[in-house]
C-alpha positions in Angstrom: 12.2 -78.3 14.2 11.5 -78.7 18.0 14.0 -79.4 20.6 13.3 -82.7 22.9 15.2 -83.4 26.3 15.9 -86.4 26.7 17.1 -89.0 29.7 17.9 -92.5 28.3 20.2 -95.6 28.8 22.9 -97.0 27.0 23.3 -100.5 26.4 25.6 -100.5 29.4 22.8 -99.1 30.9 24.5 -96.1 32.0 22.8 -92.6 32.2 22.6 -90.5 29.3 20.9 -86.8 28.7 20.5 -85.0 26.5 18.8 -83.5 23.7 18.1 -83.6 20.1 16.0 -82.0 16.9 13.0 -83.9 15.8 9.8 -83.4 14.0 8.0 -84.9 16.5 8.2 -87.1 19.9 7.5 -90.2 18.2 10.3 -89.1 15.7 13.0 -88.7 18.5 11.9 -91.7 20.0 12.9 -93.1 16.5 16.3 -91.5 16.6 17.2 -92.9 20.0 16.9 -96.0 18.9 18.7 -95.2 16.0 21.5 -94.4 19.0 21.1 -97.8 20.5 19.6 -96.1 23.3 16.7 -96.5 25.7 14.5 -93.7 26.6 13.5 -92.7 30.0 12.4 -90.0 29.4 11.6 -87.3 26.2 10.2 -84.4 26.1 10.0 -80.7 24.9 12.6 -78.7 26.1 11.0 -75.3 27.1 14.5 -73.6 27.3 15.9 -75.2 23.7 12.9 -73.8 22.5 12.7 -70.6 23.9 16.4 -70.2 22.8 15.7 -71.0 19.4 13.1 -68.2 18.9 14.6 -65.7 21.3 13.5 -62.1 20.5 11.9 -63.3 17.6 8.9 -64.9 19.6 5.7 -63.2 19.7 4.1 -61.9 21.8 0.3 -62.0 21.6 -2.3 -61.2 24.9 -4.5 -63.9 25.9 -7.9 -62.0 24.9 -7.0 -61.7 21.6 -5.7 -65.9 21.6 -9.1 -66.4 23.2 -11.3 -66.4 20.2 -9.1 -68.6 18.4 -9.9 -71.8 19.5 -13.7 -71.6 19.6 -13.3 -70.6 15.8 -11.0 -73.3 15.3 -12.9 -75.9 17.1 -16.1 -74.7 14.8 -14.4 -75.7 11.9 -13.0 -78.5 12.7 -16.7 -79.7 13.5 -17.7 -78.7 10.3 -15.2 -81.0 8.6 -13.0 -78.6 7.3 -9.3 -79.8 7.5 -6.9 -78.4 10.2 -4.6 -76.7 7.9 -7.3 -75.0 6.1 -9.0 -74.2 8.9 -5.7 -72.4 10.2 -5.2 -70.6 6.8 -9.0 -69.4 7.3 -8.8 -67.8 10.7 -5.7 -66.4 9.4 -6.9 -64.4 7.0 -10.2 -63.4 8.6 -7.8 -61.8 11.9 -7.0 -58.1 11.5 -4.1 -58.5 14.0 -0.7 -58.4 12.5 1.2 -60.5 15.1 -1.7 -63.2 15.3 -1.5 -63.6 11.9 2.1 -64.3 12.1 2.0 -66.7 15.2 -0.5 -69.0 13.0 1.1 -68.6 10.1 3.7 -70.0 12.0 1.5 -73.2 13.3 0.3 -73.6 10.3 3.8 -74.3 8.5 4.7 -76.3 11.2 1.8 -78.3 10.9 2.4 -78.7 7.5 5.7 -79.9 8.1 4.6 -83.1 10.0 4.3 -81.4 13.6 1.1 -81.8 15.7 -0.9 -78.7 16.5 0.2 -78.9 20.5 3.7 -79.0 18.8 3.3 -75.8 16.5 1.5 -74.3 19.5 4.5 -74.6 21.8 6.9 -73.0 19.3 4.9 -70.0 20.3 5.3 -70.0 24.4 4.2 -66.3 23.8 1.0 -66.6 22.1 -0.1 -70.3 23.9 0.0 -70.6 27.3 1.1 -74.5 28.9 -2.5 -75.2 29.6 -4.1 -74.5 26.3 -1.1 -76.5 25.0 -1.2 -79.2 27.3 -5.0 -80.0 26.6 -4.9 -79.5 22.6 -2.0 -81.9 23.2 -4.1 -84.9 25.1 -7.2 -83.8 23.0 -5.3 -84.5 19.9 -3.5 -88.1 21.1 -7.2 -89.2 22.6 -8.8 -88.2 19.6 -11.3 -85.3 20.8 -9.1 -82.1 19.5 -12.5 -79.9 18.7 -14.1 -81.3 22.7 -10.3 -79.8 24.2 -10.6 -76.7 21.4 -13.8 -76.1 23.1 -12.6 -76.4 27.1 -9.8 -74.0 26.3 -12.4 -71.3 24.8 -14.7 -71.4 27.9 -11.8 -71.5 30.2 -10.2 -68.8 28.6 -13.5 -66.7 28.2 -14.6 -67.6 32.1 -10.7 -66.2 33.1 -11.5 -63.4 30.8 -14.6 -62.1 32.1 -13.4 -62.6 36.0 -10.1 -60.5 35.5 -12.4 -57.8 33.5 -15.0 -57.7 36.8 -12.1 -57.3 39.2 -10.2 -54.7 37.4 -13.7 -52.4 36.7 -14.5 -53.2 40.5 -11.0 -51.6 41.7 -10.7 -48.9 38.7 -13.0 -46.4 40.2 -10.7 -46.8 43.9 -7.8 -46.1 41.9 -8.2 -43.3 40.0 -10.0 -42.1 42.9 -6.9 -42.7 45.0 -4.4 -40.8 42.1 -6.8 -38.2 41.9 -6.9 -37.5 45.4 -3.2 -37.6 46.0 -2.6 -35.3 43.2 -5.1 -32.6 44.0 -3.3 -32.9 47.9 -0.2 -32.3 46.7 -0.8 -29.3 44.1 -2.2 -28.0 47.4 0.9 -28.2 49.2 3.5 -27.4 47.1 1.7 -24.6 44.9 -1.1 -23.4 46.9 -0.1 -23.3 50.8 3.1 -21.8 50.1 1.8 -18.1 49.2 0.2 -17.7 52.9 3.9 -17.7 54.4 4.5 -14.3 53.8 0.9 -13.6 55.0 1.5 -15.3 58.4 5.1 -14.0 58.9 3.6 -11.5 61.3 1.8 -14.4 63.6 5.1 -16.5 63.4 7.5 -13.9 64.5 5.0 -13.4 67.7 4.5 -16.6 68.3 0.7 -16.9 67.7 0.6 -19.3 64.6 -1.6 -21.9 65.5 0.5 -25.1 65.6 -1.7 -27.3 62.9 -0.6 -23.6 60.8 2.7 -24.1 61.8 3.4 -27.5 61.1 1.7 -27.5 57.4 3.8 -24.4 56.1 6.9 -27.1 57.8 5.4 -29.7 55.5 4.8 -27.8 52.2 8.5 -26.2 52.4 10.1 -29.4 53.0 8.4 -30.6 50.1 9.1 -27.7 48.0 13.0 -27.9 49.0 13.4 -31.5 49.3 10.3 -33.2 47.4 12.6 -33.6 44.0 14.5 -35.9 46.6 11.7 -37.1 48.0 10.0 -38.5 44.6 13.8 -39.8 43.7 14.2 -41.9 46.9 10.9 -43.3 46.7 11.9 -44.3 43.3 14.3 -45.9 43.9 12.8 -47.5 47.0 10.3 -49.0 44.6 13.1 -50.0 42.3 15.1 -52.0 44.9 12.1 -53.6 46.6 10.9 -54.9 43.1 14.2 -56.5 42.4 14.0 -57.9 45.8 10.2 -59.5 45.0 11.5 -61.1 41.9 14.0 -63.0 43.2 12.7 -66.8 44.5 12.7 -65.9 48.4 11.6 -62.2 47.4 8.9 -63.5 46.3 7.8 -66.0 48.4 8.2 -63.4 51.5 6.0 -61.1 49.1 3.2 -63.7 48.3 3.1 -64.5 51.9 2.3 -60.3 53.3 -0.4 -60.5 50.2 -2.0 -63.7 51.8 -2.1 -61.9 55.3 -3.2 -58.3 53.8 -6.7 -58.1 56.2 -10.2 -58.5 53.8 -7.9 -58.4 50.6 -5.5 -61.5 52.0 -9.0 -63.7 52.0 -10.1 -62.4 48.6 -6.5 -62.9 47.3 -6.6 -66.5 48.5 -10.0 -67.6 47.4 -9.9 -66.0 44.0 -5.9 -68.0 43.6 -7.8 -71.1 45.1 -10.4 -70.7 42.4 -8.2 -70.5 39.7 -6.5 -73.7 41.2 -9.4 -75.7 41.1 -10.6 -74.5 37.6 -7.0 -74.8 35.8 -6.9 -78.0 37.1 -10.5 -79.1 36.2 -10.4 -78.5 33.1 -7.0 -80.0 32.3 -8.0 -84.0 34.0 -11.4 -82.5 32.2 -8.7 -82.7 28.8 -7.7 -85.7 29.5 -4.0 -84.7 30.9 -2.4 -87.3 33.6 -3.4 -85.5 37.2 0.5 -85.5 37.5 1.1 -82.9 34.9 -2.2 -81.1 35.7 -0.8 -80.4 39.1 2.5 -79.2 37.8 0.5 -76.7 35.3 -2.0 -75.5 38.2 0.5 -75.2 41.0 1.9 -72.3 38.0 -1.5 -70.9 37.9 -2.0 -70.0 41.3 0.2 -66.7 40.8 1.3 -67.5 44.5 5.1 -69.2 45.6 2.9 -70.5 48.7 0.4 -72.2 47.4 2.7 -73.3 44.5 4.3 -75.3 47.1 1.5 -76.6 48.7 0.0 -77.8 45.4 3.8 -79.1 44.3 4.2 -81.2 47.8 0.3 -82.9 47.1 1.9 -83.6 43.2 4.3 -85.6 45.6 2.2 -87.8 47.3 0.0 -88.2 44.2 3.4 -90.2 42.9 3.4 -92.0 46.0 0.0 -93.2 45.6 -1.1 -91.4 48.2 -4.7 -88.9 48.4 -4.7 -85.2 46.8 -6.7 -83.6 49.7 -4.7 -84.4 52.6 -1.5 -82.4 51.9 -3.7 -79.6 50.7 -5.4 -79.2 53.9 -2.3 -80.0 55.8 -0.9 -76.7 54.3 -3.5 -74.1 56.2 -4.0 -72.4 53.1 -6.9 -74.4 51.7 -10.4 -73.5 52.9 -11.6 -76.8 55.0 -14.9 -77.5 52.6 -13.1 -77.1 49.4 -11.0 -79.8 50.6 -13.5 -82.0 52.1 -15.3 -81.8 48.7 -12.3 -82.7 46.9 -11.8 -85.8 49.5 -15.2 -87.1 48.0 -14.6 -86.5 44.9 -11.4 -88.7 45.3 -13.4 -91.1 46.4 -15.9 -90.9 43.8 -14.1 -90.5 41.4 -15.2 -87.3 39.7 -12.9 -84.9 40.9 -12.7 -82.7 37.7 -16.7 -82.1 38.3 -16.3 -81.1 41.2 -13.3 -78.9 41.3 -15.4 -77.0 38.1 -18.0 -76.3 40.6 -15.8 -75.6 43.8 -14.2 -72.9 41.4 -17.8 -71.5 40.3 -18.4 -71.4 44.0 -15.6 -69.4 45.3 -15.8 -67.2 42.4 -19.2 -66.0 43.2 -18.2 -65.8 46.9 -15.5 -64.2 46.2 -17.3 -62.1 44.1 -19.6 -60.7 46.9 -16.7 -60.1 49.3 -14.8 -57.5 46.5 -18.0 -56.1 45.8 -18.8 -55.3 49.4 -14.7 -54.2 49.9 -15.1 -51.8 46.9 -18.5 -50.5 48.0 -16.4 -49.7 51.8 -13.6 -48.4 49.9 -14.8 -46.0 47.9 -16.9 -43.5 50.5 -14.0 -44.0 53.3 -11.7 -42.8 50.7 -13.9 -39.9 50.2 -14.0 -38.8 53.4 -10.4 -39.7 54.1 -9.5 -37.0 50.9 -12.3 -34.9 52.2 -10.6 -34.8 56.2 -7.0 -33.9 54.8 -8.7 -30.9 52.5 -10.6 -29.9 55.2 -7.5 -29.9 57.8 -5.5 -27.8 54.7 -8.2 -25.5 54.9 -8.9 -24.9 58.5 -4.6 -24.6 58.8 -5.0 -21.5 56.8 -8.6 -20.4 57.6 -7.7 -19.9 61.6 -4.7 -17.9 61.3 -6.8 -15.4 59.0 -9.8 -15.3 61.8 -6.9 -14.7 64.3 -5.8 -11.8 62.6 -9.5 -10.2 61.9 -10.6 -10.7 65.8 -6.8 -8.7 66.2 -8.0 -6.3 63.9 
């Protein structure tokens, strides 16, 4: 059964936390009175939960989640009841650990649980936004409408993250490729000419590019094992650094100030913002909560803040735009559009299209980095060949015009 926390009174009115096992929230509300106590607050604990399935939780990647909900949301339209409707797309999935992660659901659903509920037994298969608008589209009585928002938003995220990572593959292996055929170079290829050149050394006529890449390749050939090692290890101890709260703020910070990929960084984590929280007030989920799940989806400590200090005022009664653009990190229009739409009161519109907006922008910008990229990589790989080659083509002329 889930795990609820719980903050309550007593009939003293003193303080109590907590939490307890229920089948639902409206069941441990039930049991606190049962208690003689008076909630404050109740709701799922993330860590009782995550403790009770441990290793044992599943772990299934968004794309293949994705197509789940459309289908469910079909059938639901159709009439066909939710658990049946579960049991269907169940057996029509050829995935073995999707199979078991709504079979799971299903049970729970079965068992008097809501499907928001059974989702969140499974923090490794549902993300907090698909959970957090089944769960308002279920207690405002439009589950197939959320079903449906959670299917495009998921296929929109989808198809962005599949444009960016085919945009900056060819770089990449272009990149390894490079480096690799560099090295071989160095440590296989110049390294034969030494004994060649031993003659120009010993008088002093080696020219000095000559000289200085033979001094490259055998330190790489005596001390590369220990170079790669250090490197290693380098990487190792920087990454436990990043993942530590400061580590990574200091590291989300350099990415924002990276020149022409800091502004793309930015404006595709400001998209993402706007659209995660779009389409949760779009659900139907207080802006409160929608804050708190779209600070998350930023992927950045820095605008996490930001986001998390505008939640603030937004308790206070107080405007969402302001403490976003008081934070530097917000482009000016998107929030001056966001300042009308408080006023006007369509803000999830709005932050739909400011997010369609800056992904096409955005869009351009990576498309005309990439197109930059790729032919100064090109020459950059073709200048360091062509300095290998002249290193060992000069002595060789030297020695012919001797000759």
């Amino acid at each position: 059964m889930p795990d609820f926390a719980y903050i309550a009174r007593n009939l003293s009115g003193q303080r109590v936390e907590g939490t307890l096992a229920a089948g639902s929230e409206r069941e441990a509300l039930t049991q606190l009175a049962g208690r003689d106590l008076f909630p404050v607050q109740v709701s799922a604990d993330k860590k009782a939960i995550a403790a009770g399935t441990g290793d044992e939780a599943i772990k299934v990647p968004g794309r293949v989640v994705a197509p789940v909900y459309s289908q469910l949301a079909a059938l639901l339209r159709s009439g066909v009841p939710l658990l049946r409707s579960l049991q269907v797309i169940s057996d029509q999935t050829s995935q073995p650990k999707l199979k078991a992660v709504l079979g799971d659901v299903k049970s729970r659903v079965e068992d008097g649980a809501t499907l928001a509920e059974a989702m969140a037994h499974n923090p490794k298969a549902f993300d907090e936004l698909s959970i957090s608008i089944v769960r308002a589209g279920g207690e405002g009585g439009f589950l197939e409408d959320a079903l449906e928002r959670v299917s495009a938003f998921a296929e929109q995220q989808g198809e962005l993250k599949s444009r960016v990572m085919g945009a900056l593959a060819y770089p990449m292996v272009l990149s390894v490729i490079g480096t690799g055929i560099v090295t071989a170079l160095l440590v296989f290829v110049v390294p034969s000419f030494k004994d060649l050149f031993a003659n120009l050394e010993r008088q002093g006529q080696l020219p000095a590019v000559t000289s200085g890449l033979l001094a490259f390749s055998s330190f790489l050939q005596d001390y590369g094992i220990f170079l790669a090692v250090g490197l290693v290890l380098v990487v190792f101890l920087l990454r436990r650094h990043f993942q530590t709260p400061a580590g990574r703020r200091e590291l989300d910070k350099i990415k924002l100030r990276i020149p022409m990929a800091g502004d793309i960084y930015l404006s595709l984590a400001v998209a993402r913002f706007c659209r995660v929280l779009g389409t949760l007030l779009r659900g139907g989920v207080p802006i409160v909560r929608s804050l708190d799940i779209s600070s998350e989806s930023t992927g950045n400590k820095v605008l996490m803040d930001a986001v998390q200090n505008a939640s603030e005022n937004i308790t206070s009664g107080q405007s969402l735009a302001a403490p976003l653009g008081e934070s530097g990190y917000f482009p000016k229009n998107v929030v001056e559009m966001i300042a009308v739409a408080e006023q006007s009161n369509s803000l999830e519109t709005v932050l739909t299209q400011v997010a369609d907006t800056l992904e096409r922008q955005t869009w351009r910008k990576l498309d005309l980095a990439v197109r930059l990229l790729e032919p100064l990589l090109l020459v950059l790989l073709a200048v360091v060949v062509l300095i290998v080659v002249l290193a060992l083509l000069l002595p060789v002329l030297k020695m012919g015009s001797t000759v």
